[in-house]
C-alpha positions, -999 to +999 in steps of 0.1 A: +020+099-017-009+120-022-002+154-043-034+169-028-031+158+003+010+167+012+005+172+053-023+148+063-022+110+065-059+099+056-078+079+030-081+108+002-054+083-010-082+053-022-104+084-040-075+091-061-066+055-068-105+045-079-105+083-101-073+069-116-052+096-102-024+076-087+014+083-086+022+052-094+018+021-113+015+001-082-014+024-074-030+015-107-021-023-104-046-023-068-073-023-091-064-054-114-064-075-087-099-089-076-088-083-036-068-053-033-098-038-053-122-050-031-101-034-002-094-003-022-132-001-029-140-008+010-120+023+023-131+044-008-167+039-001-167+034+039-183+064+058-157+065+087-117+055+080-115+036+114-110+001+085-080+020+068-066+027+106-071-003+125-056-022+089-030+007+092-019-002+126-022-038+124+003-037+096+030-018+114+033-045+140+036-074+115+062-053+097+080-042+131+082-082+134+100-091+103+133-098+108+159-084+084+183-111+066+221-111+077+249-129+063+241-152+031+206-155+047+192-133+017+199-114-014+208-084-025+194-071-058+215-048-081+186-040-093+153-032-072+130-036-101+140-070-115+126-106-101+148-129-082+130-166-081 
């Protein structure tokens, strides 16, 4: 998700979130929040991306563990971008 950057997974992504040049509005929305900015601002200024990697990797696991919901375990939004509570 990085328009300069098509063929390379790296950090370029955190310089174009802090220069405001995100995709998204997620991307934008790192920055309101007093930790993802902090994190955002970590890998942005850090000399060496072995944070962004390790945090990278470390993420994949937990994710590889979730579970998906089956039968009425869960729901299923018509639509993705409204809030089920």
């Amino acid at each position: 998700m990085d328009p300069g950057n098509l063929l390379t997974f790296n950090t370029i992504y955190f310089t174009g979130v802090m220069n405001n040049q995100g995709l998204f509005v997620a991307d934008a929305a790192l920055l309101n929040n007093r930790t993802t900015r902090a994190y955002v601002e970590a890998i942005y200024r850090a000399n060496s991306p072995k944070l962004f990697f390790l945090d990278f990797a470390l993420s994949m696991i937990h994710m590889g563990g979730i579970k998906p919901l089956i039968g009425t375990n869960g729901t299923i939004r018509a639509v993705c971008g409204s809030f089920v509570n």
